[in-house]
C-alpha positions in Angstrom: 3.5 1.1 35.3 1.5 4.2 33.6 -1.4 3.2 31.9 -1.1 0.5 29.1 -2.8 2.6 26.4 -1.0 5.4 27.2 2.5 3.2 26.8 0.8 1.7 23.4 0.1 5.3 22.0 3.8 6.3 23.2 5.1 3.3 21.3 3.2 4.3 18.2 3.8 7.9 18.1 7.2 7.3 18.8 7.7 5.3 15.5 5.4 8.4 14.1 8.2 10.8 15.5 4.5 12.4 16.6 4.6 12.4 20.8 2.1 14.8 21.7 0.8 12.2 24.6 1.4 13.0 28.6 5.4 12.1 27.5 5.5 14.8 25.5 7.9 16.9 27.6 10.1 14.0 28.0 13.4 13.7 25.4 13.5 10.4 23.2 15.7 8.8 26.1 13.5 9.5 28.7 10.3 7.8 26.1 12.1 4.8 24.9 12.9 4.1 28.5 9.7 4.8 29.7 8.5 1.6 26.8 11.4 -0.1 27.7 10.6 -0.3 31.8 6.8 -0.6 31.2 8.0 -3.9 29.3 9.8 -5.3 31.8 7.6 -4.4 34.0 4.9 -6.3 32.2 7.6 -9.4 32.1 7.1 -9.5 35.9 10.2 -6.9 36.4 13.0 -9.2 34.7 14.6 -8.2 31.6 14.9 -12.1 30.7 12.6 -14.1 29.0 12.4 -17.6 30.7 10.2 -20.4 29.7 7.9 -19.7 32.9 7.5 -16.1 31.8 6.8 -16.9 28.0 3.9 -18.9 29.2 2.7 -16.2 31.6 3.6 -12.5 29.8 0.4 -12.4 28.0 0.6 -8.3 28.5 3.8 -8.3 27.2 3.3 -9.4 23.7 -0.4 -7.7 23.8 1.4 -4.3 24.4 4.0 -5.2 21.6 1.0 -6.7 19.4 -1.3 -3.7 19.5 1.8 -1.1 18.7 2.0 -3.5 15.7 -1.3 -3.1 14.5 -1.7 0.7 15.1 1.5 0.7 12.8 0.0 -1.5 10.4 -0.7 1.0 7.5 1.9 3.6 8.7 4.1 2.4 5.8 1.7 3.7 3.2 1.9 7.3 4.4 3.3 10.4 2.5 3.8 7.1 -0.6 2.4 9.1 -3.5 2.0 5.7 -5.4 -0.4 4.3 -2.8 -2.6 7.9 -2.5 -2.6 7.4 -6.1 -3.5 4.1 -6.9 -4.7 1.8 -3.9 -8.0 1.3 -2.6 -7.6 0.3 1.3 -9.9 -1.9 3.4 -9.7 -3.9 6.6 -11.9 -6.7 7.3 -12.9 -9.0 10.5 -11.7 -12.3 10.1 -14.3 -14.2 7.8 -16.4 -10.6 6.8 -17.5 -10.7 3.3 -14.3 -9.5 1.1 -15.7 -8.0 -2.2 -16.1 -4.9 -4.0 -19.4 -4.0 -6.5 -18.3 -2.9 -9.9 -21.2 -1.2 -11.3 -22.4 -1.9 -15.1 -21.4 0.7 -17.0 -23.1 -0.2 -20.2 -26.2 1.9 -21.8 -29.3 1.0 -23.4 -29.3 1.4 -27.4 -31.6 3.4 -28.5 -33.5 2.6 -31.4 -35.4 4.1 -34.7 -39.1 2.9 -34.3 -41.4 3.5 -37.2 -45.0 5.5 -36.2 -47.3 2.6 -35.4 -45.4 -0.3 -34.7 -45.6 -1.6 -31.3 -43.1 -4.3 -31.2 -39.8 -3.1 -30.3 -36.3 -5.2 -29.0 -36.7 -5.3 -25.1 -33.1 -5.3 -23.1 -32.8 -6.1 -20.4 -30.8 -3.8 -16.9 -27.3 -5.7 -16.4 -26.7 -5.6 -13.0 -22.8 -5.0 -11.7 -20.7 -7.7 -10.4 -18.7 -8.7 -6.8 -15.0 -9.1 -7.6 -13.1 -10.8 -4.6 -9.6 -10.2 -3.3 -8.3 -13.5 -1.8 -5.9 -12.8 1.1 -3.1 -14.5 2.1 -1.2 -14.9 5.2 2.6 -13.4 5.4 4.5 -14.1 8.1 7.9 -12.7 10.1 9.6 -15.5 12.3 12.5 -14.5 14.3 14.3 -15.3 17.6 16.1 -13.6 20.4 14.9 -10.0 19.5 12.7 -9.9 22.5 15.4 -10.3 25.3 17.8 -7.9 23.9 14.5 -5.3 23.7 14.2 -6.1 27.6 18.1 -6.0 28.3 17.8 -2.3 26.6 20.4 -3.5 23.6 17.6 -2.9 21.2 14.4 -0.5 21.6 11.1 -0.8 21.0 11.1 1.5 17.9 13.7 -0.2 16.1 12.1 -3.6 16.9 8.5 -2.8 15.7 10.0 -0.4 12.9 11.8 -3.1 11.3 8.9 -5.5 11.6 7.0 -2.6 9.9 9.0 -1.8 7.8 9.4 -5.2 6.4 5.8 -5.9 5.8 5.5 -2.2 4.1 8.3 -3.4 1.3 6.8 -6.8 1.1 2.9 -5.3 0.7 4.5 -2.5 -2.4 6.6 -5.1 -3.8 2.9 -7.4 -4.6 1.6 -4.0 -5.3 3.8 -2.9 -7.9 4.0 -6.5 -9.4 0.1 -6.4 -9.3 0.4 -3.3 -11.1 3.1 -3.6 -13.7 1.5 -7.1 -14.8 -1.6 -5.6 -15.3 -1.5 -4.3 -18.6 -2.0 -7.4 -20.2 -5.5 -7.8 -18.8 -6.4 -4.0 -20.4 -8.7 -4.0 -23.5 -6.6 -3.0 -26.7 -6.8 1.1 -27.1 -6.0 0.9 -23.2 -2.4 -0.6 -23.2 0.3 0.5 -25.4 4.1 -0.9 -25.8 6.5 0.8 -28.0 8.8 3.4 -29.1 7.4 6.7 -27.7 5.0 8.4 -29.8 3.0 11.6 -29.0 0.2 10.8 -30.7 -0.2 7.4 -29.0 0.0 9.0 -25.6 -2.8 11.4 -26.7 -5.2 8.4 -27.8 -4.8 6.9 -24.6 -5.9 10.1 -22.6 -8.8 10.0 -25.4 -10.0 6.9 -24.2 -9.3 7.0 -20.8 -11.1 10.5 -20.5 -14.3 9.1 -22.6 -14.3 6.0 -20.8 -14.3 7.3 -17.3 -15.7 11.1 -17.7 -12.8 12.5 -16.3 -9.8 14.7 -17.1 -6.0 12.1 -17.2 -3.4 12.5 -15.2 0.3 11.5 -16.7 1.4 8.8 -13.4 5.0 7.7 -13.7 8.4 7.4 -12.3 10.8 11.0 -13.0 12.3 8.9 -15.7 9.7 7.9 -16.8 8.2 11.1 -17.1 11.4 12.4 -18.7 10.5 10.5 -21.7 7.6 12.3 -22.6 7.8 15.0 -25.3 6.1 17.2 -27.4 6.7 18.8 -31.1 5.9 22.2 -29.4 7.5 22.9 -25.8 6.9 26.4 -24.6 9.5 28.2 -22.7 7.5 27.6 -18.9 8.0 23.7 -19.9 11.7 23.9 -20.7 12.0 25.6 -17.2 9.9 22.8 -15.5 11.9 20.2 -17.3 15.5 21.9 -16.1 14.0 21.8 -12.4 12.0 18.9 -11.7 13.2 16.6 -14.8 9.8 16.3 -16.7 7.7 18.8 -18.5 5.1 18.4 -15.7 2.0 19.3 -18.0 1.2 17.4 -21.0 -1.2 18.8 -23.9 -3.3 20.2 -21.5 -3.2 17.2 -18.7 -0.9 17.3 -15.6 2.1 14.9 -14.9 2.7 13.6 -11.2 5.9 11.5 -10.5 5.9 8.8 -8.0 9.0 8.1 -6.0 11.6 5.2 -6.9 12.2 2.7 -4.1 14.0 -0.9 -4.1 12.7 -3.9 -4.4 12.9 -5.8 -1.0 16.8 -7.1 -0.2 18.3 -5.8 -3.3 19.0 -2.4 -4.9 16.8 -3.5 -8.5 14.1 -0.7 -8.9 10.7 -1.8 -7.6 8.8 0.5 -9.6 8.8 0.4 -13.7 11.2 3.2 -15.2 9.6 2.7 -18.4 5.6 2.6 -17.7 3.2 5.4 -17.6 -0.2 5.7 -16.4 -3.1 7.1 -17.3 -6.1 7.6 -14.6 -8.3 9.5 -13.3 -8.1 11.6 -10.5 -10.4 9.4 -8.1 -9.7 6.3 -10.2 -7.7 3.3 -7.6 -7.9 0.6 -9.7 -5.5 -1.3 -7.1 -7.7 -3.1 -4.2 -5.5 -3.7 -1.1 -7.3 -5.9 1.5 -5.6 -6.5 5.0 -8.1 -9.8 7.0 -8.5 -10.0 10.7 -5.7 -8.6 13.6 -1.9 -8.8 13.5 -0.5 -11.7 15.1 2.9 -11.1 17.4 2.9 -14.8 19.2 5.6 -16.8 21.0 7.0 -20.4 20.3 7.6 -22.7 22.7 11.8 -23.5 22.9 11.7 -27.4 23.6 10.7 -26.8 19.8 13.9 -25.8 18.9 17.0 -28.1 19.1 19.3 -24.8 20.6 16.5 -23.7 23.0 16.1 -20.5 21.2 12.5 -18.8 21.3 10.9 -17.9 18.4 8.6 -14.9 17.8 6.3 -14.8 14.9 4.5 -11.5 13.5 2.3 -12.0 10.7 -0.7 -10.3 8.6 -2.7 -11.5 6.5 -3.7 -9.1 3.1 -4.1 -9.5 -0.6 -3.9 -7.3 -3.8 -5.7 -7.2 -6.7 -6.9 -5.4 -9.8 -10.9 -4.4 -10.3 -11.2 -2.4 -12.8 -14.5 -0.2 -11.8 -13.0 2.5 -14.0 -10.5 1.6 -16.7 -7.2 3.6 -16.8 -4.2 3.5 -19.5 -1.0 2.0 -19.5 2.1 2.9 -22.2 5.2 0.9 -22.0 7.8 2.1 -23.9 10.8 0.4 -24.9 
């Protein structure tokens, strides 16, 4: 068998559709049955998954594991909404899982009369450690792993669909996270209503004296399609016929995030009718994934038809920590 990490890395740039490792010169056939024998190989050269080898195959499902875990965040790549919004951090099992929000208050100054010592003291607020409590999330299925080694299914579509069902499951909390977040915003920061141009522009007030920064429009293309303006100068009306939103509003840009499905339906996962209002290094969103991925076998006296089960499973949470306050309009 060629070396194990060299078999990990070709399982992981495969599901990259990256190969620039020593199988490079090989065509996708000639990788995924390079995986596939390097598995079997590592189930003691059978393609069938006794009980005898589910006790023994620990390289197995630690080849199959680690490809899982370099994959872990693969799902967030090229997603404009994550880049955007999400702060990501891995932890050891147990680490201290916190992030410092710094006290953004000042001191009031005050008007002392000539002579007069006494004067009111105040005292330096410190910041404060907001938590994100994680949870574990779990896959549980059953016979994947023989067809894998009988070359029915391969490794890419195997660990992609495990992927790829923890990637929709992490955005869906994400975007739930997100969308529910308005109602913990202070007043001038969250906005729900008919569109109105001037409420838009007191929201990028606020955001852009709270934070410092110049506010950029965040939204879905529809969403950004609602956005108008009294005056529209001929270079808007072109951006609006070819990209379906004016792209620059009074002065601050619009970026649209792309629409995806909520997990096992065709409902939009993202709100058509919110905008945001952030800051360019503002990521309000705190996205904490605990400890390694687990890929681990069952035992099949366990189950009544003798079926083995294989569990993947992650343990992350989300959260909002608002170091930086941002704005929010629904319109109805």
């Amino acid at each position: 068998m060629a070396d194990k990490n060299a078999i990990i890395k070709l399982g992981v740039d495969i599901c990259k559709n990256q190969v620039n490792t020593e199988f490079a010169s090989a065509n996708r056939e000639e990788q995924m049955e390079t995986l596939r024998k390097a598995l079997v190989e590592a189930n003691g050269g059978s393609t069938k998954l006794s009980y005898k080898s589910m006790r023994n195959n620990v390289e197995l499902f630690e080849i199959i594991e680690t490809i899982l875990e370099m994959n872990d965040v693969q799902g967030f790549e090229d997603n404009d909404f994550f880049e955007q919004f999400v702060e990501y951090r891995n932890i050891a099992l147990g680490d201290e899982n916190y992030f410092y929000i710094e006290d953004n208050t000042l001191f009031t100054v005050n008007t002392t009369a000539e002579g007069v010592g006494a004067t009111i003291r105040q005292r330096i607020n410190k910041g404060k450690h907001e938590t994100v409590p994680t949870v574990l999330h779990t896959i549980e299925t059953y016979e994947e792993l023989n067809r894998l080694l009988a070359g029915r299914i391969n490794i890419v579509e195997f660990v992609d669909k495990i992927r790829r069902s923890f990637m929709h499951k992490r955005m869906d909390t994400i975007y739930t996270t997100f969308y529910n977040a308005i109602s913990g915003l202070p007043a001038a920061f969250g906005k729900t209503g008919s569109y109105s141009e001037a409420d838009l522009q007191d929201l990028i007030a606020h955001v852009e004296a709270s934070t410092g920064g110049d506010a950029i429009i965040v939204g879905t293309k529809k969403a950004l399609g609602k956005v108008t303006s009294a005056v529209v100068s001929d270079s808007a009306k072109e951006r609006y016929n070819q990209t379906g939103f004016y792209g620059v509003f009074n002065g601050n840009p619009m970026m649209a995030i792309k629409q995806s499905h909520k997990v096992g339906t065709y409902d939009f996962a993202i709100s058509d009718n919110d905008l945001w209002i952030v800051t360019a290094n503002n990521k309000p969103i705190k996205f904490v994934t605990e400890g390694d991925a687990i890929f681990e076998q069952g035992q099949a006296t366990n189950n009544a038809d003798r079926t083995v089960d294989i569990l993947a499973g992650e343990r992350y949470g989300v959260a909002i920590v608002l170091n930086q306050l941002y704005g929010q309009y629904r319109i109805s």
